[in-house]
Each structure stands twice: as structure tokens, then as C-alpha cells.
C-alpha positions as CSV (number, residue, x, y, z in Angstrom):
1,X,256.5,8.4,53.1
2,X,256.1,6.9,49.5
3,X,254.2,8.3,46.4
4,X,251.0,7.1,46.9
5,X,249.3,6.6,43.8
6,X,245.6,6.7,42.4
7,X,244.0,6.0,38.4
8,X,241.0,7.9,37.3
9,X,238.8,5.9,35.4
10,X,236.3,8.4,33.7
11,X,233.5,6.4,32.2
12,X,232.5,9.4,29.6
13,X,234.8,9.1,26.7
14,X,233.5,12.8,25.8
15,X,236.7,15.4,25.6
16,X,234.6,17.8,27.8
17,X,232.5,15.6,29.5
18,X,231.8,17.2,33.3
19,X,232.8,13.4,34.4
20,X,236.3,14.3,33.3
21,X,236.5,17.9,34.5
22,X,235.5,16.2,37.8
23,X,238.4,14.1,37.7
24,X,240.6,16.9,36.6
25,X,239.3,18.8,39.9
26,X,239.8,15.6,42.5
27,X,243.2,15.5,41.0
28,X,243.9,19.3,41.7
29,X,242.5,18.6,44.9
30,X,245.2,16.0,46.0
31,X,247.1,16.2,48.9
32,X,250.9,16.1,49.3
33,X,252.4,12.9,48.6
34,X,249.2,11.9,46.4
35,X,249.1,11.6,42.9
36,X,245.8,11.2,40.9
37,X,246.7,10.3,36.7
38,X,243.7,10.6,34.5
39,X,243.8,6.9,32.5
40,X,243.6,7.6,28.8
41,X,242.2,4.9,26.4
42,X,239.4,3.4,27.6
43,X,237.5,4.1,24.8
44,X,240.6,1.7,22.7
45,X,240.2,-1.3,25.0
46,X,238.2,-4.2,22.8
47,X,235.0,-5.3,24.8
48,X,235.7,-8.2,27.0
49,X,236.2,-12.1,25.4
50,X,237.8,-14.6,26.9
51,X,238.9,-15.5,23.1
52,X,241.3,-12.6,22.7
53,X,242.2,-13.1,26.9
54,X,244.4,-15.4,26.2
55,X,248.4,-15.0,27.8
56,X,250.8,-13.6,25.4
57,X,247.6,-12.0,23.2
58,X,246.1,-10.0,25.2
59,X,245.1,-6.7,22.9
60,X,247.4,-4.2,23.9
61,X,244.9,-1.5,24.9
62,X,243.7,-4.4,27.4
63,X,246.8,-5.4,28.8
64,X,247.6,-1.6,29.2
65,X,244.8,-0.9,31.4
66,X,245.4,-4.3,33.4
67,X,249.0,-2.7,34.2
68,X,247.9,0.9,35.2
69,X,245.3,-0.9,37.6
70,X,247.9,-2.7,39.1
71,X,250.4,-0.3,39.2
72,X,248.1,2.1,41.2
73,X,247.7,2.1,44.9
74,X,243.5,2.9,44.6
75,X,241.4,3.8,42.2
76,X,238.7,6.6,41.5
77,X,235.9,5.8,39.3
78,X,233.7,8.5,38.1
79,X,230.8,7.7,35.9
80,X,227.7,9.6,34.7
81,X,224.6,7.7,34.4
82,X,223.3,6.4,31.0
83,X,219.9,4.9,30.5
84,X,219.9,4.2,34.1
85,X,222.6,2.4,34.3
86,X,226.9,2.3,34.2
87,X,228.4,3.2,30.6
88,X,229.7,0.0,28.5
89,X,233.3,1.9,28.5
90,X,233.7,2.2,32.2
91,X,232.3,-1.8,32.6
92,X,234.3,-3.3,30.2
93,X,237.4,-1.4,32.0
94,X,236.1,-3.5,34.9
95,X,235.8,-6.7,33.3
96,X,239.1,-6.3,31.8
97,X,240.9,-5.2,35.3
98,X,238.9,-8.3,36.7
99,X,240.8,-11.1,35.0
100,X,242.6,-13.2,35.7
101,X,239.5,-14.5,38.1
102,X,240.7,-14.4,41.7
103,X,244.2,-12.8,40.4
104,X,243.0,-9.0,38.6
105,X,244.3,-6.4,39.1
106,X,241.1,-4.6,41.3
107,X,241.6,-7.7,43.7
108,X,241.7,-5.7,46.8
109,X,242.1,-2.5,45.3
110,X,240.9,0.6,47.5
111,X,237.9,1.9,45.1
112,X,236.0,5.3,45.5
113,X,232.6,5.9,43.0
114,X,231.8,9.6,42.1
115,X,229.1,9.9,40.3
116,X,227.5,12.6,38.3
117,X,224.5,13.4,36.0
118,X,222.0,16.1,34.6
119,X,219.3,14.4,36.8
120,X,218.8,14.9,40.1
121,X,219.2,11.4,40.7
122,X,223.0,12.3,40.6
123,X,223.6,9.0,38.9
124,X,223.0,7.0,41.7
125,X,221.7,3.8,39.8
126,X,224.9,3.8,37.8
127,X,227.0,4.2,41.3
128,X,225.1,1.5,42.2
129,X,225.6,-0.9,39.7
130,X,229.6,0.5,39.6
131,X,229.5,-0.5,43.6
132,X,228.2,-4.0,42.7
133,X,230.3,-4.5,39.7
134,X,233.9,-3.6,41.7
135,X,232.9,-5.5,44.5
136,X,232.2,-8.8,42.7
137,X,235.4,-8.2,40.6
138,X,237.3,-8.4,44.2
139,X,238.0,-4.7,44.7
140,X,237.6,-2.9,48.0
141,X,234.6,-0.3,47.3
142,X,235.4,2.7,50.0
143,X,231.9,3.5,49.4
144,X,232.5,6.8,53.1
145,X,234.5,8.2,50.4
146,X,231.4,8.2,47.3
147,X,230.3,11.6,46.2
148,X,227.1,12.2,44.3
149,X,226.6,14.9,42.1
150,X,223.3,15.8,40.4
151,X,222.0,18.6,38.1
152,X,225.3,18.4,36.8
153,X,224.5,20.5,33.3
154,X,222.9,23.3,35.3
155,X,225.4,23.2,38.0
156,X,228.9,23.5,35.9
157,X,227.4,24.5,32.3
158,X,229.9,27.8,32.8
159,X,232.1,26.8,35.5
160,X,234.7,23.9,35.7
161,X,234.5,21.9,39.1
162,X,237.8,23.3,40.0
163,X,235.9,26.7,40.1
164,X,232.9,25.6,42.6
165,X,234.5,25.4,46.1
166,X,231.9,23.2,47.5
167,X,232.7,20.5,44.7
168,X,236.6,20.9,45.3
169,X,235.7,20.1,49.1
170,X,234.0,17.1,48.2
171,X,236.3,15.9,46.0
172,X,239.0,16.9,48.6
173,X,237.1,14.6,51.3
174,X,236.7,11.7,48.7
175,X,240.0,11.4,47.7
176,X,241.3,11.8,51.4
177,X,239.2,9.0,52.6
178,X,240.7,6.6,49.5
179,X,244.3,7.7,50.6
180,X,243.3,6.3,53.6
181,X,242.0,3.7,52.7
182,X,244.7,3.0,50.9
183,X,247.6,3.8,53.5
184,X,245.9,1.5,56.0
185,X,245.6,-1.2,53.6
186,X,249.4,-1.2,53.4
187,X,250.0,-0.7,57.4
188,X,248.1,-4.1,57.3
């Protein structure tokens, strides 16, 4: 059986944000054959304008991204919540994965949504608006394989993810239910 292969898109640009140490967990958590890379740069990509998408000038950051999403078999999004809503970064990665319309990379891509917050609302408006977002960009939202985490500061202020057992089972399901996802996408 091939490499299958899934991008982490963290939407906290934050060094030690618990979005990433989540992501750094889910990829611990993968299974034989699976590789989960952690996408660095989103925080370089310009915001979205169909001026500077234009073939052959592209920004580099841009065209970067574009190639990582299409280069991986599924995706993992994770995203904290702020002001209620999905962080610029982690929608302009989408906008930018979108294009060309019809033809982005996302266009059928397998996509699970972990999100995580201080509240106890776990983020769920932002996974909401990441579910909507993915979807009308043309990617295939796995939305079994979601996780919600809330009380995120109180809950991993002194331990990583990778330390909490219940979190690493979570993460575990999640990212077995993308695989496959994505393994019966390609037995299609």
C-alpha cells in the first residue's frame, strides 16, 4: 500500500499556539503508512486578489500552498476560534487552495475540521464557518471525523496534547476516519 499523505493547516500562526501542539499530537498519532506534515507559511501567503492570481505571477508563498494542497491525499484543518468566527490566515489559505474555480487544489479533497478554544464553545462557530467555507471551495468535508475541543487554556496550560491520552484518542479517531476517507476515495 502507498504513502498516504495528509497537510495540516493550523490557522494560529502562534509558535506555541495549542492549535499547533494539536496538530503535532494528530501527527504522532498517525498510523502506519500515514504521514501528517505540518504546512509552514501560511502566515507568508498575500491575502487573496484575483490581480496578483494571475498564471505565471502567482506570489510564491501562494503558489506554494496551492502545491502542498495538491500534493496531499487529505487534509486536516485545525482552527481556534477568533471573534466568533475562522482566522483570516486559515481563510485566505482556503481561498487561495480554491482557485483556479472548479479546478483548486481542495476540489474533492478529503477534509477533517478540529477545532479548539478557551471557551467552552470549543470553537464551534469557527468549525462551522471552516465546514461551509471547504465545502463551497469544492472540498470533501469528512465532517464523522471533526473533533471539538473546548476549555482549551485550562485543559493543556501544562500538558501538550501528546500528554492527555483522551486527546491522543481523539485525534487518533479523526485522523483514521480521514485516511479512510481518503483510501476509499481512491478505491473509487
Amino acid at each position: 500500500m502507498s504513502q498516504t499523505r495528509l497537510l495540516a493547516l493550523v490557522g494560529s500562526l502562534r509558535a506555541a499556539s495549542i492549535n499547533r501542539r494539536l496538530a503535532e499530537a494528530a501527527a504522532q498519532t498517525a498510523p502506519e503508512g500515514v504521514e501528517i506534515t505540518l504546512y509552514e507559511g501560511l502566515g507568508d501567503i498575500p491575502f487573496y486578489n484575483e490581480d496578483l492570481d494571475v498564471e505565471g505571477r502567482v506570489p510564491a508563498a501562494a503558489a506554494a500552498l496551492r502545491a502542498a494542497v495538491a500534493a496531499a491525499d487529505g487534509l486536516l484543518l485545525l482552527t481556534p476560534e477568533y471573534n466568533g468566527t475562522l482566522p483570516a490566515v486559515l481563510k485566505n489559505a482556503i481561498d487561495w487552495a480554491s482557485r483556479p474555480y472548479g479546478a483548486g487544489a481542495l476540489k474533492g479533497k478529503p477534509t477533517a475540521v478540529v477545532s479548539a478554544s478557551i471557551s467552552s464553545n470549543a470553537a464551534k462557530w469557527s468549525h462551522g464557518d471552516a465546514v461551509k467555507a471547504l465545502g463551497v471551495a469544492g472540498a470533501t468535508v469528512v465532517e464523522e471525523a471533526s473533533l471539538h475541543f473546548g476549555t482549551i487554556g485550562q485543559r493543556f496550560v501544562e500538558t501538550h496534547p501528546s500528554d492527555d491520552a483522551e486527546a491522543l484518542t481523539q485525534l487518533a479517531a479523526s485522523v483514521r476516519l480521514l485516511v479512510e476517507s481518503v483510501r476509499a476515495k481512491s478505491n473509487a
